[in-house]
C-alpha positions in Angstrom: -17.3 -2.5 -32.8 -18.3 -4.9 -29.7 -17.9 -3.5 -26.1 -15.2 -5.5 -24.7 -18.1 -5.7 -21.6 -20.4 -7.5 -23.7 -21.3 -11.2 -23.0 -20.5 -12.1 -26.6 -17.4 -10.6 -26.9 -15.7 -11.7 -23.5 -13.6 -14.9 -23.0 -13.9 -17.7 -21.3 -11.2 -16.7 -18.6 -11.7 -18.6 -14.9 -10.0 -18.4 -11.9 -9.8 -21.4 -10.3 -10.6 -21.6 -6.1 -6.8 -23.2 -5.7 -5.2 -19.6 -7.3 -6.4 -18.0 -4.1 -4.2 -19.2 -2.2 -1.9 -16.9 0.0 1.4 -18.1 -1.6 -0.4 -17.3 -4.8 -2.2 -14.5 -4.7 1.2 -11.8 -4.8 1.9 -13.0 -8.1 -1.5 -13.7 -9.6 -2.0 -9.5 -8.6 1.2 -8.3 -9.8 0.6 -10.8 -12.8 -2.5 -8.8 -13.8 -1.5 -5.7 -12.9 1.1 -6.3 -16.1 -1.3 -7.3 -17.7 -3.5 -4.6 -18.1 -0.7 -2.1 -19.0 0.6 -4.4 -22.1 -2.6 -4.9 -23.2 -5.6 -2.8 -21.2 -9.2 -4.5 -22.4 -7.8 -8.2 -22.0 -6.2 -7.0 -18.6 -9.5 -5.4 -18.4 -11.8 -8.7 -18.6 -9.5 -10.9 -16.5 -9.5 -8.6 -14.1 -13.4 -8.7 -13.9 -13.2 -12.4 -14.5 -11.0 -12.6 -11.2 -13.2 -10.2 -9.2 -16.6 -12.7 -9.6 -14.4 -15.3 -9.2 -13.2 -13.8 -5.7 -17.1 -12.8 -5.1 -18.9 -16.4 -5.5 -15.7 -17.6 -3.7 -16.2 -14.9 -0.7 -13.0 -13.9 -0.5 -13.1 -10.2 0.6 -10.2 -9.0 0.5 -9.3 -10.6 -2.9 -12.6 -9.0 -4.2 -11.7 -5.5 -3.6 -8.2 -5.9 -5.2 -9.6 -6.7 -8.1 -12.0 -3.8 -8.2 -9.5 -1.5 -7.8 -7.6 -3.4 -10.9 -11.0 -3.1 -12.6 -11.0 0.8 -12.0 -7.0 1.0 -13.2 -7.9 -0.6 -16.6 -11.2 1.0 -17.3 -9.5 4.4 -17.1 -6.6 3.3 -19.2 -9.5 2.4 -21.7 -11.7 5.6 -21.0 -14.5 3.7 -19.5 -15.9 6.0 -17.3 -19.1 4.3 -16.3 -17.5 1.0 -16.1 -15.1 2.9 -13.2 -18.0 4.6 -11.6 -19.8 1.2 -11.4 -17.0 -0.4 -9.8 -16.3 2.3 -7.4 -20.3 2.0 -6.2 -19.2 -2.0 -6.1 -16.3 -1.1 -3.5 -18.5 1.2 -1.2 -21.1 -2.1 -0.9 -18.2 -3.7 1.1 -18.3 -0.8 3.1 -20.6 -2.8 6.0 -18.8 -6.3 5.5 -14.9 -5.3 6.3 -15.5 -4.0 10.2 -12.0 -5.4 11.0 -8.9 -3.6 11.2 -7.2 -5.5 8.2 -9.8 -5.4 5.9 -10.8 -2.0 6.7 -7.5 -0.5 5.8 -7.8 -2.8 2.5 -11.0 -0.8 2.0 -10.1 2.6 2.3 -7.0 2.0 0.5 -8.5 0.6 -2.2 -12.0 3.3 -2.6 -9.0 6.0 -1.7 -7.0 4.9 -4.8 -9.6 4.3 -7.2 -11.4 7.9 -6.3 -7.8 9.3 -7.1 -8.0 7.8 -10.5 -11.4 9.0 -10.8 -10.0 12.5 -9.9 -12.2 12.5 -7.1 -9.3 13.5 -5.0 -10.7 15.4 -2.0 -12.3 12.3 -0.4 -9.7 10.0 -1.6 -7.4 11.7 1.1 -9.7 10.9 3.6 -9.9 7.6 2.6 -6.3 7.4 2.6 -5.1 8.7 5.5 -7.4 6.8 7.5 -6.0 3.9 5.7 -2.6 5.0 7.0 -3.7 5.9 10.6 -4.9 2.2 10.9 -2.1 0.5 9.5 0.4 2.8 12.0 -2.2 1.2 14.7 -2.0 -2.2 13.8 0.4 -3.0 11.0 1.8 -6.3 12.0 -2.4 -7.4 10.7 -2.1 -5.4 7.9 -0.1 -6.6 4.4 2.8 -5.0 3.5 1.9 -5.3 0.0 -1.3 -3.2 1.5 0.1 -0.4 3.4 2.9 0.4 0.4 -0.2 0.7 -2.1 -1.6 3.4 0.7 1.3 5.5 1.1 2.1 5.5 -2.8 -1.4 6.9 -3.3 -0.8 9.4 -0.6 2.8 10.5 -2.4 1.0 10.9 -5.7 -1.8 13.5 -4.1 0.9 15.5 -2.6 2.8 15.5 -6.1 -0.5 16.3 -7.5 -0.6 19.4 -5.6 3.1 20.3 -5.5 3.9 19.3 -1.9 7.5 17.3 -3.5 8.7 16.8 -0.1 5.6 15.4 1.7 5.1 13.1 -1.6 9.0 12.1 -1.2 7.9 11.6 2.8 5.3 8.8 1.9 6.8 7.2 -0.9 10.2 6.7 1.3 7.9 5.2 3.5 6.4 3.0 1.6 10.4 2.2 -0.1 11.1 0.7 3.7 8.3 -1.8 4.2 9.9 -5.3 4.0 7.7 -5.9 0.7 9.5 -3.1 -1.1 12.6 -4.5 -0.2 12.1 -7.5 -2.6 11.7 -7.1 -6.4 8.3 -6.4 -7.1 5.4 -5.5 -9.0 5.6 -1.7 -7.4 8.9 -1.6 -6.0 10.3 -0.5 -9.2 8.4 1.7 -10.2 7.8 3.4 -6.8 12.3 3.7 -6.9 11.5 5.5 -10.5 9.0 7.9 -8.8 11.6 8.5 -6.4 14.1 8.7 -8.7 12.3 11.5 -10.9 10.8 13.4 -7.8 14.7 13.8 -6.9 15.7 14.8 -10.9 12.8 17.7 -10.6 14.4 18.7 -7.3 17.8 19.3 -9.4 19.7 16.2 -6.9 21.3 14.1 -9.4 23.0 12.1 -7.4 19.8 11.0 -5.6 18.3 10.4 -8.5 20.8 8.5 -10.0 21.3 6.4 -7.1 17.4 5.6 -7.3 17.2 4.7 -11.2 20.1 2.2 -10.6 18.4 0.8 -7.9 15.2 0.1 -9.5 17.4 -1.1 -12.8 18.9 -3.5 -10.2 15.7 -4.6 -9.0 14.0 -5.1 -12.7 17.0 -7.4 -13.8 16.1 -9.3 -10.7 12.3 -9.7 -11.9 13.7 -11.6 -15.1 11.1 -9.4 -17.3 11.8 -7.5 -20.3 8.9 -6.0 -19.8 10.0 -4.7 -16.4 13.6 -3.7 -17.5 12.2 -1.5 -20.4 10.0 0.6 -17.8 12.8 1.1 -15.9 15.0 2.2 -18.3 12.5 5.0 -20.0 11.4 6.6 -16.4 15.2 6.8 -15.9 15.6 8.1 -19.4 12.7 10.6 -18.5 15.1 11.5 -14.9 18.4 12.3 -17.0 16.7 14.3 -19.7 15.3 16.7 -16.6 18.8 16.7 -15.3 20.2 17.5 -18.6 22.2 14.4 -19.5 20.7 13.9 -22.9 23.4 11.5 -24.3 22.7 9.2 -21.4 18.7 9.3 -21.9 19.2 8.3 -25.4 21.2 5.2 -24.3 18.6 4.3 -22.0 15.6 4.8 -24.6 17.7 2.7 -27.2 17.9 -0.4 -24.6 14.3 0.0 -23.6 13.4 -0.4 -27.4 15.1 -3.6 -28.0 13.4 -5.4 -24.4 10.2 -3.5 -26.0 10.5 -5.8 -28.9 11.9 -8.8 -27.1 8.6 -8.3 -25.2 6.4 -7.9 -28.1 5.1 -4.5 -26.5 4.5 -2.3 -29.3 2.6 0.4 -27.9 5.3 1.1 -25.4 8.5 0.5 -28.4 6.1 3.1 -30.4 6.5 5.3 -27.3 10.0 4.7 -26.6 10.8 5.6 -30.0 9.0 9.1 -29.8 11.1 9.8 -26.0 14.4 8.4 -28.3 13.3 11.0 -31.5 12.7 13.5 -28.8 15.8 13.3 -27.3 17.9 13.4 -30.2 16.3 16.2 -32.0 17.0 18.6 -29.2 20.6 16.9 -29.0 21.0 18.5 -32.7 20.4 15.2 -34.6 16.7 15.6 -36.2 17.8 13.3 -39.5 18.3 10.1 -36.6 15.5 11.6 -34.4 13.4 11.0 -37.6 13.8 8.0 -38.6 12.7 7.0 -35.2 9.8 8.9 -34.8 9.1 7.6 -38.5 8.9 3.7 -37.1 6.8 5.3 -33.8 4.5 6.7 -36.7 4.2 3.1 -38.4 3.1 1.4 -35.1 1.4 3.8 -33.9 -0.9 4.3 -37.0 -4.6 2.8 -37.0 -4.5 2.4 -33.2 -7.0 5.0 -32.6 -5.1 7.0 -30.2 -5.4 10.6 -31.5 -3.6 12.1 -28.5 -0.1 9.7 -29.3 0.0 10.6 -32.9 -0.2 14.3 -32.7 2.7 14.3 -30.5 4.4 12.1 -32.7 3.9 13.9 -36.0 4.7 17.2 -33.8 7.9 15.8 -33.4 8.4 14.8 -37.0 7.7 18.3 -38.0 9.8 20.1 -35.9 12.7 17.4 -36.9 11.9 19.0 -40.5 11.8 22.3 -39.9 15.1 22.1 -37.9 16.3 20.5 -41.1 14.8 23.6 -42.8 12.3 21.6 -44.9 9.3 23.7 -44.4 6.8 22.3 -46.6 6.8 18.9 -45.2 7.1 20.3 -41.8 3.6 22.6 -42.3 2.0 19.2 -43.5 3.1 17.3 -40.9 1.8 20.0 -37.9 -1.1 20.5 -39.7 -2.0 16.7 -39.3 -0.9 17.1 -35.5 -2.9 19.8 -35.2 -6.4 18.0 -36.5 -5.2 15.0 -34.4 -4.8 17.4 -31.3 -8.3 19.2 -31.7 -10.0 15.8 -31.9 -8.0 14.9 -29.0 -9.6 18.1 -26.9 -5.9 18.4 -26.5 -5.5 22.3 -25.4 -1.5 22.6 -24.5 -0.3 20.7 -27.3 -3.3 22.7 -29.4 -1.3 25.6 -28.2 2.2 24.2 -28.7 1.0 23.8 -32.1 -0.4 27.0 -33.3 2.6 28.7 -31.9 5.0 26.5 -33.7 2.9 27.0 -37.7 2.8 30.7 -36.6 6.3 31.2 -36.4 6.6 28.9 -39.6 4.2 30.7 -41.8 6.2 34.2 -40.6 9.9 32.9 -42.1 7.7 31.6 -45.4 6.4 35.4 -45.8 2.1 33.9 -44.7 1.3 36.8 -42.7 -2.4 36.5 -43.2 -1.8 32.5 -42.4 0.8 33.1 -39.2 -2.0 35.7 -38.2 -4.9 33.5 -37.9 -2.3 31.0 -35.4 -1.4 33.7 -33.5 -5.0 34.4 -32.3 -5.6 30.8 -32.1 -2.9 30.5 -29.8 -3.7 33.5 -27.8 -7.6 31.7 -27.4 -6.0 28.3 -26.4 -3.6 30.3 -24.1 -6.1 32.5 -22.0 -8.6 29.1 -21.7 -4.9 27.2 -20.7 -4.9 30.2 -17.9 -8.2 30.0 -17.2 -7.9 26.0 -16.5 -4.6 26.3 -15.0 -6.1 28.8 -12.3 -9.3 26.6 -11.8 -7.5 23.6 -11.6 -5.1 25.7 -8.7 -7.9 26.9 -6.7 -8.7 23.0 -7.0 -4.6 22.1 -5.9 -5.3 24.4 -3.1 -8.2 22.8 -1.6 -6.6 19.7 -2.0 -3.9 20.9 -0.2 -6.5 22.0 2.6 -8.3 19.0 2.5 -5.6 17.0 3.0 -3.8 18.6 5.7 -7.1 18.6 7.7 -7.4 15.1 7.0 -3.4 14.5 8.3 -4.3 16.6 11.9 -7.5 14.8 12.3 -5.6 11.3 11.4 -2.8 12.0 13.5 -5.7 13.3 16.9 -7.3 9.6 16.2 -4.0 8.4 16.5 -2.8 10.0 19.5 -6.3 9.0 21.2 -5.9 5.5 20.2 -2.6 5.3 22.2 -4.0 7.7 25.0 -6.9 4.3 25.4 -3.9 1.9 25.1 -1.8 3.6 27.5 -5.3 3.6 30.2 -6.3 0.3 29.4 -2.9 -0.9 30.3 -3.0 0.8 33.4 -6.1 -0.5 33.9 -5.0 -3.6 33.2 -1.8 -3.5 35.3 -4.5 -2.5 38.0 -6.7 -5.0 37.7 -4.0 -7.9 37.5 -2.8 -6.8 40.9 -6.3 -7.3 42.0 -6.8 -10.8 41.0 -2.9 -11.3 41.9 -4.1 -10.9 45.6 -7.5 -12.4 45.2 -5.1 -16.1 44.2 -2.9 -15.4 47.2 -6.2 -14.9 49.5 -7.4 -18.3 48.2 -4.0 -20.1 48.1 -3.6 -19.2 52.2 -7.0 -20.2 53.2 -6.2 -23.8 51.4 -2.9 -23.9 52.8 -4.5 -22.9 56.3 -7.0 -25.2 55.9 -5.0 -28.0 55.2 -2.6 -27.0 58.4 -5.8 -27.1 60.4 -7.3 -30.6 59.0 -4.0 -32.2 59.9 -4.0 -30.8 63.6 -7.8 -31.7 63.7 -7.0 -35.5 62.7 -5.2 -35.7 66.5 -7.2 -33.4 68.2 -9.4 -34.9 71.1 -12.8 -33.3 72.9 -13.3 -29.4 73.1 -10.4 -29.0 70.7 -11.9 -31.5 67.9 -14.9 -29.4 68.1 -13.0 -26.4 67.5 -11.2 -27.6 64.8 -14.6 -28.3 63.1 -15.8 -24.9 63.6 -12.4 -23.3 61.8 -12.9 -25.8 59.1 -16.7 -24.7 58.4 -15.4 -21.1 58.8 -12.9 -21.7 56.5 -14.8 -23.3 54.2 -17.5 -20.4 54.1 -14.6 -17.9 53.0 -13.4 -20.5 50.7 -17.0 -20.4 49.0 -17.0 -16.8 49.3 -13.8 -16.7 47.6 -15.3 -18.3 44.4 -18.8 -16.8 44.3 -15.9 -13.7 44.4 -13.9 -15.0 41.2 -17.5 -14.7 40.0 -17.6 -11.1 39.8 -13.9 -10.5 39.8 -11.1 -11.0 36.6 -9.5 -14.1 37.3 -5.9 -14.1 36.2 -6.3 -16.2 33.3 -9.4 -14.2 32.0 -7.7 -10.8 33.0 -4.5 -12.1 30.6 -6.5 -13.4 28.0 -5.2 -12.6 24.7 -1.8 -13.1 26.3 -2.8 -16.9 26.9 -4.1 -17.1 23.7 -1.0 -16.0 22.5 1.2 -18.5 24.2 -1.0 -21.3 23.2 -0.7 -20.4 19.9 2.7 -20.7 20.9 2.7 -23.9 22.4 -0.1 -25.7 22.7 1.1 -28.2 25.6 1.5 -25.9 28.0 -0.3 -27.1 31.3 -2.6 -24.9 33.2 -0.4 -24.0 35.9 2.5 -23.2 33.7 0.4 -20.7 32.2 -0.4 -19.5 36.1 3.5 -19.2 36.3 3.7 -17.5 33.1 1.0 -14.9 33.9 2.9 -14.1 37.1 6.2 -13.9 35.2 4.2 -11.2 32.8 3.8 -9.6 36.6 7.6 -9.0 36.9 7.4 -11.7 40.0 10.2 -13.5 40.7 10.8 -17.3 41.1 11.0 -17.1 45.4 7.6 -14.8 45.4 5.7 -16.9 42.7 6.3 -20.1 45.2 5.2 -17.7 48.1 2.1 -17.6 46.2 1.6 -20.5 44.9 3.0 -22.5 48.1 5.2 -24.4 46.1 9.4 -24.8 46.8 11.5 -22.4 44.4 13.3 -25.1 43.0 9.9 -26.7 41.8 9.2 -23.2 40.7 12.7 -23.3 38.7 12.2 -26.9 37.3 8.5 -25.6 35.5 10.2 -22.8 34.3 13.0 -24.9 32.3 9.7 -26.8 31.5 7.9 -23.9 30.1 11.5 -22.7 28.4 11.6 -26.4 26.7 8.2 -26.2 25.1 8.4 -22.9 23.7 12.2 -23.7 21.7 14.2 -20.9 24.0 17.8 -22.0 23.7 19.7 -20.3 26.7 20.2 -16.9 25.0 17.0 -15.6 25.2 15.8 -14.6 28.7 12.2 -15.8 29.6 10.9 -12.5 31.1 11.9 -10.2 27.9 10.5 -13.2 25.6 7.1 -13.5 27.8 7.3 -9.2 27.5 7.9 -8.9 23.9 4.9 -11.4 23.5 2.6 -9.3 25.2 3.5 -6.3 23.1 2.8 -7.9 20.3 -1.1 -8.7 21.7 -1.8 -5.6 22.5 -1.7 -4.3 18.8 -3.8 -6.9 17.8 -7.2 -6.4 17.3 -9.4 -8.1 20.0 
């Protein structure tokens, strides 16, 4: 059998440099991201194809995305060293993304690929720093992005029971604009929310989410998508006890499952229908589904599937009180199980021939189960309590990480909140360092007049104010030197307005900056020496260029632009 990593066996799949545009890359990821769950080792190699495609490119960002894809498909595949290599690949970016953007990109994506990896501890940190610096600058940061983060985040806490801080973050992540569009995740982050509320016991909630993400999955035009929807709401009613419904969800599902062409998920569709309708007292119905599951499922290689498929066929016999061709099919499920390393349904199993092999009279037989499902009980104990001493320093890990996340965050506003004042400060300064220079000029220019008509001793002491004047004048600029001038001190706030509008003149910037100030129009033409009306005519100016129709105020506009630097990054 070739590995589907090997030169000879991979396809000739490229990526051209046009697909990476902006407007294209949303759909080319949710695309693949299909992909690799209809069929894993082709999603598998396209995703790889993308990600050296991204690298000779130098994309960065598009890079990691497709790593983390890469770690997603190898573990649906069992390639562990293929996920381990990949995860290494994502930690050599770790130098290369020092911006806020693609630093949050980073952690999300090493945070959610170490989950996969079960490598959960230092995913959280990864994560929640991922979060912290989103909350700091999110306008920089994709929506698409900061959703992934806080899904991740939901699905540790659900990992390690906390329902209500994993309903927290995936609510969250349900209210970024991106989530309020069909899709790739949004529907199945309303299932998760859906079923999170149906093991919680509020139907209503649950309901309410299921329909939505139906909603949302007709929207995406998939059959595909619509199936998926319809079994994790199948899953949701048969927790909340409404079998009959489940069953008319599973039955849907199957039919877009074979409009899709997806036979793995029909296969599995068909075991949740055969499920449900054996405990809903119909085994002879529940078996002819499980019997076409069988059929598609056979030859596949997936050990795991088909024991809990011919589990289910046997227990449909043996509620139909066929015994002998309900041993032979849990014995098969049983083999299948064991070679699966399978221990719960091992011990699901044992039970179930052991209580068989007692109505048939085979003590000696029902005996030998017994003991072999007390052994695969105590090492299910044994695991269970590991695996909770594991939950609980999960649990630790990750409200340390949420205290020290949340101190970073309060210290990033703390700076904000000084260098504003510092700012404020320092603006004032250079505020009266332009007026200081403005009434030397404007004194000057007083004096050169009076000078022109001046005759003898006064002449000369006109001259002597002028070179004095002068000297302050050149001390005022050797000054502006040292000191923040206005337009400096307000950089990122010009910047912003060019970005703006471009064709704004110097001195309607000055204007602008001293609006920022809170001045208005009478003491910015103090300053500036100019008449309020001229004052008013460049602010109509300034108004015109930027497209304000009369409704928005100038001040609040200029304001709310400022705000919106200061997240920035510098």
């Amino acid at each position: 059998m070739k590995d589907i990593n090997s030169r000879e066996s991979r396809p000739e799949i490229d990526f051209r440099p046009v697909d990476f545009s902006p407007a294209r890359l949303p759909a080319l990821l949710d695309e693949l991201n299909r992909q690799i769950y209809r069929d894993p080792k082709n999603g598998l190699l396209r995703a790889q194809a993308l990600k050296r495609a991204a690298r000779a490119s130098g994309h960065i960002a598009l890079s990691l995305q497709a790593l983390g894809l890469c770690v997603e498909a190898a573990h649906i595949v069992h390639n562990t060293a293929l996920m381990q290599e990949c995860i290494e690949e994502i930690r050599s970016f770790a130098d290369n993304v020092p911006e806020t953007p693609q630093r949050c990109l980073y952690d999300t994506i090493l945070g959610t690929s170490l989950a996969v990896t079960g490598q959960l501890t230092e995913a959280a940190g990864h994560l929640h720093n991922a979060v912290r610096l989103a909350e700091l600058d999110g306008g920089a940061i994709s929506p698409r992005i900061r959703g992934q983060t806080l899904i991740c985040l939901g699905m540790l806490y659900k990992h390690i029971g906390s329902y209500s801080k994993a309903l927290e973050f995936w609510l969250r992540a349900n209210r970024i604009a991106e989530y309020e569009r069909p899709s790739g995740q949004s529907v199945p982050l309303l299932c998760n929310i859906g079923g999170l509320y149906a093991m919680q016991g509020d139907g209503a909630q649950a309901k309410a989410y299921f329909d939505c993400a139906l909603e949302r999955a007709q929207r995406q035009d998939s059959d595909f998508a619509r199936a998926n929807a319809l079994i994790h709401a199948g899953e949701g009613l048969v927790v909340l006890g409404e079998i009959e419904s489940a069953t008319e969800h599973y039955r849907q599902a199957i039919v877009l499952y074979r409009n899709s062409g997806a036979r793995r998920e029909r296969a599995l569709a068909l075991r949740h229908l055969g499920t449900a309708l054996r405990k809903a007292g119909q085994p002879q119905e529940a078996l002819e589904h499980l019997q076409e599951s069988l059929s598609i499922l056979s030859g596949r290689g997936e050990p795991g599937l088909l024991s809990s498929v011919l589990h289910e066929i046997g227990a449909c016999h043996s509620a139909m009180q066929r015994m002998p061709q309900s041993l032979r099919f849990l014995r098969r499920a049983l083999q299948l199980a064991i070679e699966d390393q399978d221990l719960a349904e091992q011990s699901d199993l044992h039970k179930r021939l052991a209580e068989l092999y007692e109505q048939q009279g085979k003590l000696q037989d029902a005996l030998r189960q017994r003991k072999q499902f007390e052994h695969c009980r105590e090492t299910l104990l044994n695991l269970e309590q590991q695996r909770e001493f594991a939950r609980i320093e999960l649990r630790d890990n990750l409200e340390r990480a949420e205290r020290t996340s949340r101190q970073l965050l309060r210290r990033s506003e703390a700076a904000e909140l000084r260098l504003a004042e510092k700012t404020e400060a320092a603006g004032t300064l250079a505020l009266r360092l332009v007026q200081r220079e403005q009434a030397l000029r404007h004194l000057r220019q007083q004096i050169s007049e009076y000078g022109r008509n001046a005759r003898g001793p006064g002449r000369d002491l006109v001259a002597r104010l002028l070179a004095a004047i002068d000297s302050l004048l050149k001390q005022e600029q050797q000054e502006k030197g040292t000191e923040l001038k206005l337009e400096t001190l307000f950089g990122r706030f010009v910047a912003a307005l060019r970005r703006r509008e471009s064709q704004l003149s110097a001195a309607e910037i000055r204007i602008c900056i001293l609006l920022r100030l809170h001045l208005a129009s009478k003491e910015i033409a103090d300053i500036l020496f100019k008449s309020e009306a001229t004052i008013r005519t460049q602010r109509r100016d300034i108004r015109r260029k930027l497209g304000l129709n009369r409704a928005v105020n100038l001040e609040s506009f200029l304001a709310s632009l400022d705000d919106e630097t200061a997240k920035s990054v510098p």
